[in-house]
Residue frames relative to the residue before (quaternion, step in Angstrom):
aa qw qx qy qz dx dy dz
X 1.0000 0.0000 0.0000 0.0000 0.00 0.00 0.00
X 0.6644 0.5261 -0.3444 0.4039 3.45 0.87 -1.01
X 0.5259 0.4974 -0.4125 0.5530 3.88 1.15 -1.15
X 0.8656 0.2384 -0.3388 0.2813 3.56 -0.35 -0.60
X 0.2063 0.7719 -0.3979 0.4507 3.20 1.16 0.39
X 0.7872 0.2808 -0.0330 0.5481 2.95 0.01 -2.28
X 0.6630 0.5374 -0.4268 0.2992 3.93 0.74 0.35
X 0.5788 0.3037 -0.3437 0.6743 3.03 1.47 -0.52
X 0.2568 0.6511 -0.6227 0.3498 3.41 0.02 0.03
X 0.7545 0.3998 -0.1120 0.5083 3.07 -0.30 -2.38
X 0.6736 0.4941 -0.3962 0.3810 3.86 0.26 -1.17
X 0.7677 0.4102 -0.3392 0.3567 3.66 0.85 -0.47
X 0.5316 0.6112 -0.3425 0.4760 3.18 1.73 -0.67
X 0.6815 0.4380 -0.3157 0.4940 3.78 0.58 -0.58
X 0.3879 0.4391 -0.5749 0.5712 4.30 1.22 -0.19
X 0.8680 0.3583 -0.2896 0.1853 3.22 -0.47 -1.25
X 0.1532 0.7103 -0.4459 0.5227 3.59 1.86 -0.09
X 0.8630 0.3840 -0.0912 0.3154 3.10 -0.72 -1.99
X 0.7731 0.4228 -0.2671 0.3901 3.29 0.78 -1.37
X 0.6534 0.6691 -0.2017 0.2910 3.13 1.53 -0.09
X 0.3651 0.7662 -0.0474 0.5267 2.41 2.39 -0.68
X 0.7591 0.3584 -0.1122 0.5317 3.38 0.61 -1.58
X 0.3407 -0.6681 0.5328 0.3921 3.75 1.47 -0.35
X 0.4016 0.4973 -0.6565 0.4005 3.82 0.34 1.23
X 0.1730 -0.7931 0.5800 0.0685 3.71 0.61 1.62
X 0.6921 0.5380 -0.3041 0.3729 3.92 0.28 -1.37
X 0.4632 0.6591 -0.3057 0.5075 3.82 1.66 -0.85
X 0.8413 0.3835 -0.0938 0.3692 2.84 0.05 -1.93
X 0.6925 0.1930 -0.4592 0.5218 3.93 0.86 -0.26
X 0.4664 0.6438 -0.4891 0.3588 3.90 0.40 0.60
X 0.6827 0.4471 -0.1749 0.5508 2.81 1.61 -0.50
X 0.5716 0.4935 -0.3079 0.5787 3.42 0.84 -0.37
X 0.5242 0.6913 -0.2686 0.4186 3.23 1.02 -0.75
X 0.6583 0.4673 -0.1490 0.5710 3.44 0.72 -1.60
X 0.7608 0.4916 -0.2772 0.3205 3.76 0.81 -0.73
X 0.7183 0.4813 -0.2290 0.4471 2.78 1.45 -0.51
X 0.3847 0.6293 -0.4233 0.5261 3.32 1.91 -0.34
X 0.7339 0.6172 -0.0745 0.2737 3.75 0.74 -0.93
X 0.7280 -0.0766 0.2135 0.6469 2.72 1.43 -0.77
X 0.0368 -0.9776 0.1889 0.0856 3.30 1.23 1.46
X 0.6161 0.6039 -0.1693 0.4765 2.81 2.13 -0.32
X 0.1820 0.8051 -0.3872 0.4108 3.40 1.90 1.00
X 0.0431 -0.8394 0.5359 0.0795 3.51 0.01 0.90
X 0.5971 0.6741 -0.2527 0.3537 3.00 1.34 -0.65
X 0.6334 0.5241 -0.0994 0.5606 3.22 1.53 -0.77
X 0.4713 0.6515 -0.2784 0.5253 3.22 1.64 -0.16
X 0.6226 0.6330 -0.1619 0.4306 2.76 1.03 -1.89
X 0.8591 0.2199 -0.1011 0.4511 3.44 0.11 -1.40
X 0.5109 0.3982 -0.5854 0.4876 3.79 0.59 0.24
X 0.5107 0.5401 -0.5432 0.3903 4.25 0.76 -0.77
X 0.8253 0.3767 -0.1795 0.3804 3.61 0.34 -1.20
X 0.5472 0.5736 -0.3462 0.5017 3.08 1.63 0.46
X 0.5565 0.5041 -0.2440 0.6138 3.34 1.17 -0.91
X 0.7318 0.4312 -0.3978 0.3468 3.56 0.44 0.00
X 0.5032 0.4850 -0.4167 0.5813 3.61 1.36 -0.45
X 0.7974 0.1900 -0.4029 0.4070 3.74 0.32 0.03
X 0.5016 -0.7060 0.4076 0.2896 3.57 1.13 0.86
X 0.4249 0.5142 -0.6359 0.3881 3.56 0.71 1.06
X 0.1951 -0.8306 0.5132 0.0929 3.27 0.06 1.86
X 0.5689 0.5029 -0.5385 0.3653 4.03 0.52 -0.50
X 0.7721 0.4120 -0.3305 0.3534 3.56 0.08 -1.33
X 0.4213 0.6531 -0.3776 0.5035 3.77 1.39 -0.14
X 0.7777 0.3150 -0.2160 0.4992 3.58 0.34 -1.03
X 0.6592 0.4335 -0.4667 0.3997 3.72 0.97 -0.47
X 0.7583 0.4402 -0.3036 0.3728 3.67 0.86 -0.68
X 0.4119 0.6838 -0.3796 0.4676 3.19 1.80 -0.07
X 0.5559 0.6584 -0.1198 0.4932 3.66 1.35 -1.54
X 0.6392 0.3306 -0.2928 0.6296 3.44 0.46 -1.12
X 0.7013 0.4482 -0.4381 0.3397 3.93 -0.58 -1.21
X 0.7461 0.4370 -0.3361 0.3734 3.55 0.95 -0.58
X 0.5174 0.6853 -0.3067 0.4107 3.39 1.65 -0.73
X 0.7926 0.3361 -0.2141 0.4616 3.10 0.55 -1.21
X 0.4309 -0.8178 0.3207 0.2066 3.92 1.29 0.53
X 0.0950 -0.8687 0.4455 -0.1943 2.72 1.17 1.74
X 0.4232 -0.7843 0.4451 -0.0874 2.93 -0.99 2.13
X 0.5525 0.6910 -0.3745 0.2774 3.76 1.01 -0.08
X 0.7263 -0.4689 0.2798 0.4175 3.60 -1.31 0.66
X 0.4397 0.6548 -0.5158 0.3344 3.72 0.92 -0.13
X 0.0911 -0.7757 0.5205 0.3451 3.38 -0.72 -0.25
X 0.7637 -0.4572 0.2209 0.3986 3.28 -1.81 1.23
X 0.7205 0.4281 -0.3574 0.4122 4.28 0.64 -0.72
X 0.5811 0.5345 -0.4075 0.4590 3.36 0.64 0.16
X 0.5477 0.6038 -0.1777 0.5513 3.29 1.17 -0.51
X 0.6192 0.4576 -0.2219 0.5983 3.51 0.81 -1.67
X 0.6398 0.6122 -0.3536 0.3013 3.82 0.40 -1.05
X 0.6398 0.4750 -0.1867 0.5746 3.53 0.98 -2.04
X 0.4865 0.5751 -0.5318 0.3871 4.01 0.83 -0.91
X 0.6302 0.7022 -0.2212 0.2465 3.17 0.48 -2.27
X 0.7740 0.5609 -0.0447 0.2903 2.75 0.22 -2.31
X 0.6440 0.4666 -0.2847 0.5353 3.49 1.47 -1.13
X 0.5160 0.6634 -0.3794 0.3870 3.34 0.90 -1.02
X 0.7997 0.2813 -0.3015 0.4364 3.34 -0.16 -1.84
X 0.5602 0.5623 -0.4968 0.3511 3.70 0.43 -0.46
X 0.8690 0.2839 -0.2094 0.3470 3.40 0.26 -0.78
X 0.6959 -0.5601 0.2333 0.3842 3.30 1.48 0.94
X 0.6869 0.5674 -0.3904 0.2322 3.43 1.22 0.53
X 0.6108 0.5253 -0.2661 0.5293 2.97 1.65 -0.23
């Protein structure tokens, strides 16, 4: 159960890749979504619904999933200041920084 899990998992993370791509943003964190229902400990999927939620400038849920991708010490070829940035970014928008 757990392997297939982590297959769709991945199978939704890569829609939402794509769907992100094409700019079908609302797709793409619906997807991520589904991945993370799946396999909650997906930082990566964190990662990219955060930077989804920012093209539709819902800047809180950006910074919480931004928050989590970092919690869970997400290991991926990004690098950690790009991350720190989008953190940032949500922040100053909503008036904390």
């Amino acid at each position: 159960m757990a392997d297939q899990n982590q297959e769709l998992a991945q199978k939704s993370f890569n829609s939402g890749v794509e769907n992100s791509k094409k700019g079908e943003v609302k797709l793409a964190i619906e997807d991520f979504t589904h991945a993370i229902k799946l396999k909650p400990d997906y930082a990566e999927a964190y990662y990219k619904r955060g930077g989804s939620w920012l093209r539709l400038k819902k800047w809180e849920k950006a910074r919480s999933d931004l928050e989590t991708a970092r919690k869970l010490n997400m290991k991926i070829i990004i690098t950690s200041d790009e991350i720190r940035e989008k953190y940032k970014r949500a922040w100053r928008i909503l008036g904390n920084i």
